[in-house]
Phi, psi and omega in degrees: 000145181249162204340314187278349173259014186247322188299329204266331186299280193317314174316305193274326164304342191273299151342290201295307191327296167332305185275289220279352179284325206282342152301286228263041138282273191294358142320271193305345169304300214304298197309326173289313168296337192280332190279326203252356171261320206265346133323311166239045183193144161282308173345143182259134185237134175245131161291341201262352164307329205279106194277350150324324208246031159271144202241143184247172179319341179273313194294313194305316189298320173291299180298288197282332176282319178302321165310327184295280194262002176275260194340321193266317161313323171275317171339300202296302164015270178303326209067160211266128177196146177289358178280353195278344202289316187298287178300325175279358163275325177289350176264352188275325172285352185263015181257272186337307206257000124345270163326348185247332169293329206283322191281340199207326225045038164253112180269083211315143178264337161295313159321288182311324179270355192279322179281341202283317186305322169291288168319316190268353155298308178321306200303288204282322146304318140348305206268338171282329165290328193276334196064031177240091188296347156332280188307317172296324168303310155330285171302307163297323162284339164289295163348320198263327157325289182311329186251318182299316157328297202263330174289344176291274195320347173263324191297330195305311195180095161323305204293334213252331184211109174289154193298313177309322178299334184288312185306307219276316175350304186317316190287301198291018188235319131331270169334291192298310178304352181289310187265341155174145174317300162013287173345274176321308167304341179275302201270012156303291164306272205286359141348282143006275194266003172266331195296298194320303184285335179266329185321317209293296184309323191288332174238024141315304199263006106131047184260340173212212195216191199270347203243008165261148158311119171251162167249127192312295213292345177300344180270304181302322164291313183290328186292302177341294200301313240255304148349261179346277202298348174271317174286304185295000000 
């Protein structure tokens, strides 16, 4: 096949992938919200009611194509290697849980771990094909780096790094650190620094303060993507 039918195939297989992600997204969205409710109300809350948490036809198509065709564009980038495996699953779950941060401020906590469990099974087969087993100590100690970080900073002030943010650090420290630490300081920063720039904008435009909550992990996603896709 040639370059350009192998490119449009992988787009449309990613896609579909991307769409069929976006049910068991809002399931564990709903189930998290329902958890996160039912903390501070007696009151009994049904998931399949709370009607916020219907992904309508625009959003479900924008969640699968971006699920999709952002993975297969660094694919093509990069070129096909089994070291390509590890970042491109961890950026297709930080697409998904990204949209549950952006919509509700949440991170599903089964999502997060399902994925830290995908990725690092990926890593360790790679490493078992490749024997480079190197790279997985690496990537697990940028993982842990990555969560001793951010778990000092939710103890310093819970407000400054929420707990969800703490989970995801594995993965998201994991992924990146697969492909170089480098990576992980980079897609860190620039978190950081787009978190900075809409804080900024949002109160310019007088939509929030200095004490609202952004969500971090959506931010964690666009630096990640941002990485990616500059490294490959």
């Amino acid at each position: 096949m040639t370059p350009v039918v192998t490119l449009l195939l992988g787009a449309t297989l990613g896609v579909a992938t991307g769409s069929l992600l976006v049910p068991v997204t809002r399931r564990e969205l709903a189930a998290a919200v329902h958890r996160s409710t039912s903390l501070t109300t007696d009151a009994p809350v049904s998931i399949e009611s709370d009607d916020p948490l219907r992904v309508t036809p625009w959003h479900w198509l924008a969640l699968g194509a971006v699920s999709g065709l952002l993975p297969v564009y660094v694919l093509h980038r990069a070129g096909w290697s089994p070291n390509t495996l590890p970042p491109l699953l961890l950026l297709i779950g930080l697409i998904q849980l990204a949209y549950c941060d952006l919509t509700r401020r949440l991170l599903p906590k089964t999502l997060v771990y399902a994925l830290t469990l995908v990725v690092f099974a990926s890593g360790a087969m790679v490493a078992a094909y490749t024997n480079e087993w190197h790279r997985l100590l690496i990537a697990v100690l940028g993982a842990l780096a990555a969560f001793t970080l951010f778990f000092a900073i939710n103890l310093i002030n819970p407000r400054w790094m929420a707990f969800g943010d703490v989970r995801l650090s594995l993965v998201f420290g994991l992924g990146l650190a697969w492909v170089s630490p480098i990576a992980l300081i980079q897609a860190f920063l620039y978190a950081n620094i787009l978190a900075l720039v809409a804080g900024v904008a949002l109160m310019a435009l007088h939509r929030a303060d200095r004490r609202s909550a952004l969500p971090f992990g959506l931010f964690l996603a666009m630096g990640a993507a941002l990485v990616l896709v500059l490294w490959s």
